[in-house]
C-alpha positions as a Python dict, from the first residue, in 0.01 Angstrom:
ca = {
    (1, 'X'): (0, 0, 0),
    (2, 'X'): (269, 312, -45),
    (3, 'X'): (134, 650, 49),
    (4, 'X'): (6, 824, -272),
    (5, 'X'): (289, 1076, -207),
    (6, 'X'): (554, 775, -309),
    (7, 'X'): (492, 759, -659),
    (8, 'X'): (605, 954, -929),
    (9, 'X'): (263, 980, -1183),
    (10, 'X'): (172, 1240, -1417),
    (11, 'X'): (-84, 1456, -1248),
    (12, 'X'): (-311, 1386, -1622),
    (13, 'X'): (-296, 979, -1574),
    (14, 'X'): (-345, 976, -1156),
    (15, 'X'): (-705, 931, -1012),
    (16, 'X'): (-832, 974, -663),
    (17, 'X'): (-1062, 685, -510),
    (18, 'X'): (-1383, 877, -412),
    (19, 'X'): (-1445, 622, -95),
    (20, 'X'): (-1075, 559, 8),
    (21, 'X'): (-917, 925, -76),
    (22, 'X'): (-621, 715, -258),
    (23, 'X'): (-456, 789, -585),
    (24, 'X'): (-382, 575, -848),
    (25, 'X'): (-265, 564, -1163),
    (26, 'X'): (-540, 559, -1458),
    (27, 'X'): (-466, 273, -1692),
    (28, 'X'): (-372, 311, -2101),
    (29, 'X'): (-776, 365, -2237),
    (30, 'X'): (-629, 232, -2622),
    (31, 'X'): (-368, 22, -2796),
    (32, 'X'): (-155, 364, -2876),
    (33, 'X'): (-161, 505, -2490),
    (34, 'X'): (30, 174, -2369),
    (35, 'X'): (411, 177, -2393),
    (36, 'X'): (449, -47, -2679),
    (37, 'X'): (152, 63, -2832),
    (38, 'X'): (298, 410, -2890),
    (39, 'X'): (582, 271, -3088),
    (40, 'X'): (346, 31, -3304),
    (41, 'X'): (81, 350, -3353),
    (42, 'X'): (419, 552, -3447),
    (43, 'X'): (505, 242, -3704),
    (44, 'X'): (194, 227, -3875),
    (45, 'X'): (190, 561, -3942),
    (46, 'X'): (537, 606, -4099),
    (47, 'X'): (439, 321, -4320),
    (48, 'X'): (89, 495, -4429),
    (49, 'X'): (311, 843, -4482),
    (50, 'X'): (570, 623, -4695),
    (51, 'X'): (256, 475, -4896),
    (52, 'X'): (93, 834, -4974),
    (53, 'X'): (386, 969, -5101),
    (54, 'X'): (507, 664, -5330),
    (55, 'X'): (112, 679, -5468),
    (56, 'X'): (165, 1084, -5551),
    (57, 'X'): (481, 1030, -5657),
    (58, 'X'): (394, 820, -5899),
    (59, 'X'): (36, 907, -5997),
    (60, 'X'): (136, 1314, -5951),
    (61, 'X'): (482, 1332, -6182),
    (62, 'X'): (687, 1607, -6143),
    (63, 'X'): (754, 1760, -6458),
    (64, 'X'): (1097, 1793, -6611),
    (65, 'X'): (1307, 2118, -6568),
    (66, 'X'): (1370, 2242, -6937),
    (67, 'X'): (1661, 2450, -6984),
    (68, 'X'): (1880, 2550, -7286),
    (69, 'X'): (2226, 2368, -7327),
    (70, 'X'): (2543, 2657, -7357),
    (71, 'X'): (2657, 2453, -7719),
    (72, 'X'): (2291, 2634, -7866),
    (73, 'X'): (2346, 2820, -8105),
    (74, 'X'): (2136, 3075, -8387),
    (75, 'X'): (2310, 3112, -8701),
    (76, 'X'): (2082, 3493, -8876),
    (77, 'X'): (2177, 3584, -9227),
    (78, 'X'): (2039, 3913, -9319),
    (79, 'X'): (1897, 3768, -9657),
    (80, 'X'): (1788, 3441, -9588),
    (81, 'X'): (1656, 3443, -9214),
    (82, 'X'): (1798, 3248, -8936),
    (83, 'X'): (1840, 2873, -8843),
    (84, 'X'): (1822, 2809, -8455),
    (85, 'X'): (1992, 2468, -8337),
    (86, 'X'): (1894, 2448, -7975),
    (87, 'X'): (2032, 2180, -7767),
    (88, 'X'): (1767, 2111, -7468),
    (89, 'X'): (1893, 1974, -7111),
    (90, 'X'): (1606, 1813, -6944),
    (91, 'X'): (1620, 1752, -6568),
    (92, 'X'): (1392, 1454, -6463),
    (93, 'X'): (1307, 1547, -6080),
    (94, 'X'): (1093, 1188, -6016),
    (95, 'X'): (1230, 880, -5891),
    (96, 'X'): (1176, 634, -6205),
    (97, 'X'): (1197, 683, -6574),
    (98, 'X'): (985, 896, -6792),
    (99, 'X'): (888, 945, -7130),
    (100, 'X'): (891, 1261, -7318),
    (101, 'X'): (757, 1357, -7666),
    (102, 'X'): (668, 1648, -7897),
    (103, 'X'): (872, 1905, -7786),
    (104, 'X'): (787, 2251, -7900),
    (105, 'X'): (966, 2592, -7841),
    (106, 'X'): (839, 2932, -7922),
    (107, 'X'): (1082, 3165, -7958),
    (108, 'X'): (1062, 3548, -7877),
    (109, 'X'): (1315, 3794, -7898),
    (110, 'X'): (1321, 4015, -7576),
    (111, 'X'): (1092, 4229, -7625),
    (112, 'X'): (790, 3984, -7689),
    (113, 'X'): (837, 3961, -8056),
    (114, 'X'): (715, 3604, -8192),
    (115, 'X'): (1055, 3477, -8397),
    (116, 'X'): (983, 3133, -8483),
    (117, 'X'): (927, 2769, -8380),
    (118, 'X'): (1133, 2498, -8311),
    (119, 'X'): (1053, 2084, -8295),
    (120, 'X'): (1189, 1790, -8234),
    (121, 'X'): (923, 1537, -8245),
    (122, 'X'): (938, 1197, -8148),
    (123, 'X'): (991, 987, -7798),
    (124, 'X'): (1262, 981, -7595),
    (125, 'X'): (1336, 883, -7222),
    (126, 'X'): (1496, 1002, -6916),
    (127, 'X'): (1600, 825, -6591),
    (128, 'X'): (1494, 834, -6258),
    (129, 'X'): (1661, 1163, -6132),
    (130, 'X'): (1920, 1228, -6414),
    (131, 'X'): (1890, 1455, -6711),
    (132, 'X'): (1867, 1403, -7059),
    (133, 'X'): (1991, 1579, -7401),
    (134, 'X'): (1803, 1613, -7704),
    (135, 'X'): (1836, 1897, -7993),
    (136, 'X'): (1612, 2084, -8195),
    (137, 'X'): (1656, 2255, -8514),
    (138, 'X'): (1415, 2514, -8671),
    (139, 'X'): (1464, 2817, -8946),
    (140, 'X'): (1279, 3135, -8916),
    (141, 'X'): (1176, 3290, -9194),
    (142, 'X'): (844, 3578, -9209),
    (143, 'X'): (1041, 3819, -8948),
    (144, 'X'): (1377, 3943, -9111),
    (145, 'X'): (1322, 4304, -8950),
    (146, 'X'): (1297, 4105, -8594),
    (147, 'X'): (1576, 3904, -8690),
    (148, 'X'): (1819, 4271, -8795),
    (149, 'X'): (1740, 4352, -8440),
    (150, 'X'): (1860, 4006, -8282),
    (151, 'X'): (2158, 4007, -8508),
    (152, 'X'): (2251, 4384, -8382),
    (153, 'X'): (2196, 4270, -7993),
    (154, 'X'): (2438, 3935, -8122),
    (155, 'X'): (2731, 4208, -8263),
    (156, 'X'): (2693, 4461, -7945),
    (157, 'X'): (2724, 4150, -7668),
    (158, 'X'): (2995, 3946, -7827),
    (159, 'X'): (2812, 3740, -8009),
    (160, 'X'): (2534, 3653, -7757),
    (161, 'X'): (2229, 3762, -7732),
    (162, 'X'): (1897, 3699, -7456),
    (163, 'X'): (1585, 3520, -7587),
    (164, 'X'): (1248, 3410, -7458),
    (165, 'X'): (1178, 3069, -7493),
    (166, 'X'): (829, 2889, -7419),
    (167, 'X'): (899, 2506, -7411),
    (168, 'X'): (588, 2260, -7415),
    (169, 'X'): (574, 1871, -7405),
    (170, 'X'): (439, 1582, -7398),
    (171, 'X'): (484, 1360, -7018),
    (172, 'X'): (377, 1001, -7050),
    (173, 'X'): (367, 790, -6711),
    (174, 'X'): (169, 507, -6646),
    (175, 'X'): (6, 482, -7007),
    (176, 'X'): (-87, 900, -6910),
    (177, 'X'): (-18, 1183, -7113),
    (178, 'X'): (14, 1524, -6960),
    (179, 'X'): (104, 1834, -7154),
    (180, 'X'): (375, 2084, -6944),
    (181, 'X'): (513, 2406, -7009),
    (182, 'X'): (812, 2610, -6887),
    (183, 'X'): (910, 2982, -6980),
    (184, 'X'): (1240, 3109, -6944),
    (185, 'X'): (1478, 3405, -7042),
    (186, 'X'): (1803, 3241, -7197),
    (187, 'X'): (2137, 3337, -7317),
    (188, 'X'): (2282, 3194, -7705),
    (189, 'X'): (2549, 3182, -7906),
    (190, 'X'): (2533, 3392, -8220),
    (191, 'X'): (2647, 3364, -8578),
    (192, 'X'): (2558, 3709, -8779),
    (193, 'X'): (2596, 3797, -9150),
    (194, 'X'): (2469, 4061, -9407),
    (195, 'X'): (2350, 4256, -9061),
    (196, 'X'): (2357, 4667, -9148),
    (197, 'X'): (2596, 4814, -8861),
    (198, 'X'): (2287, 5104, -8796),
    (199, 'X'): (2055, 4869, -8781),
    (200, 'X'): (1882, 4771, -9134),
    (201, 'X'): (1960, 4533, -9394),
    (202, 'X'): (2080, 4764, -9694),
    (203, 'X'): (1977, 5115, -9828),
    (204, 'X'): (2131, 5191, -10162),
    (205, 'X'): (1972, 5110, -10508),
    (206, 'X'): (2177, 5003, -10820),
    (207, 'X'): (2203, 5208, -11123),
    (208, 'X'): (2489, 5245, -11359),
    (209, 'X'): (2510, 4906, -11434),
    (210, 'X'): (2658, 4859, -11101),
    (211, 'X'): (2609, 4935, -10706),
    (212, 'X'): (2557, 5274, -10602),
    (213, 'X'): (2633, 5399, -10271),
    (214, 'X'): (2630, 5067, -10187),
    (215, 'X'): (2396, 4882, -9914),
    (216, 'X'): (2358, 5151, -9645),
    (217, 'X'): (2611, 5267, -9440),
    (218, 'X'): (2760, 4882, -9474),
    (219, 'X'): (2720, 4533, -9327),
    (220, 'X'): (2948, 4444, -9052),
    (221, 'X'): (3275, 4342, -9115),
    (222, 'X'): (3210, 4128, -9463),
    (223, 'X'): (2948, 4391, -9581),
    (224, 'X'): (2970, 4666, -9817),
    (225, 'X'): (3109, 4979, -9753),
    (226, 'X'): (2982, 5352, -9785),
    (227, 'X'): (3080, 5331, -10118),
    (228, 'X'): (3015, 4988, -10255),
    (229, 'X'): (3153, 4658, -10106),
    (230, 'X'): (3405, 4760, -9833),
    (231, 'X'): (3801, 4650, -9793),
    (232, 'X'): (3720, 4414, -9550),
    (233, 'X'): (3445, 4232, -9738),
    (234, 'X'): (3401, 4143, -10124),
    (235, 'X'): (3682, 4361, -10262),
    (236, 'X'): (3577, 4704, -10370),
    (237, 'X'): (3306, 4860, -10604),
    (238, 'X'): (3262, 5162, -10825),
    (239, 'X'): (2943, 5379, -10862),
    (240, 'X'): (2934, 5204, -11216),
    (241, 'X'): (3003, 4824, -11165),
    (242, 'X'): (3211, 4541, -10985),
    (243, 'X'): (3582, 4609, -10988),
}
């Protein structure tokens, strides 16, 4: 037998005979400490990894990213209210195709102020790791003094304006329904009318038989002027009646 000195072991694996003062090398004590059995352990493993995350993958969705498509747009008339047509791009971030239904969005201007809701109910799907479009149309209606202030931000920014937008819906995998919900501060396109320049929606009165003083100090470019309807909107207007 080679002096112990001739072999190259791992001081952890070498063991000294108590009678004989020789070294030797301590054999593999399980399947996983033997050469091949390192690369079989290794194996198995990987494989138990891959099954984990295919289960939480698939029993643990992701949910879609929600954002708000640049073609959205919010039409305010100063009279009537507004009517929002949002187009919604929805990001599916699983592997496989998922169903999504009763979309919602609450929309506040930038200050907090509730404006309205939108829906688009009904089903539709998105594929594994692509992203969908769907649009939503609403009209708001009970907050015209909100609205004056939205329109105002629209004229001052070119015609855009910043909104808050809290989007809910409905994610159905595997015969499961789970409800998610995404915030976000987004930018849309605005179409204004019968918005007061300073900020209100008229401030005159009629007597005469005709418009007085007109509506305020006038409203916007196809509004009425200081002194009736301005030269830019309607025509013009005496202090007693339509000219």
């Amino acid at each position: 037998m080679p002096p112990a000195s001739m072999h190259s072991y791992d001081m952890d694996d070498v063991m000294v005979d108590p009678y004989t003062g020789l070294a030797y090398k301590q054999p593999p004590r399980t399947t996983c400490e033997r050469h091949r059995g390192k690369f079989i352990c290794l194996g198995v493993t990987l494989g138990l990894l891959l099954v984990l995350g295919i289960l939480i993958a698939i029993f643990f969705p992701r949910a879609p990213q929600i954002t708000l498509f640049n073609s959205s747009v919010l039409a305010i008339d100063g009279f009537t209210g507004a009517t929002a047509r949002f187009v919604f791009q929805i990001r599916n971030r699983n592997l496989y195709q998922v169903s999504f239904q009763n979309l919602v969005a609450e929309v506040y201007d930038t200050n907090g102020i509730f404006l309205g809701t939108i829906l688009r109910p009904g089903r539709f799907q998105v594929f594994g790791r692509a992203t969908g479009f769907v649009t939503a149309t609403g009209v708001f209606r009970s907050a015209l003094p909100q609205l004056a202030n939205v329109g105002m931000d629209c004229m001052q920014n070119g015609m855009m304006t910043h909104l808050q937008l809290r989007t809910s819906g409905d994610l159905l995998v595997l015969g499961t329904t789970r409800r998610v919900v995404s915030s976000a501060t987004v930018m849309v396109n605005c179409n204004v009318q019968n918005i007061n320049n300073n900020g209100g929606m008229g401030g005159g009165r009629v007597a005469g038989g005709g418009v007085q003083n007109g509506w305020g100090n006038g409203m916007g470019n196809n509004g009425m002027g200081n002194n009736g309807m301005g030269n830019n909107g309607m025509g013009r207007a005496g202090n007693n009646g339509w000219l």
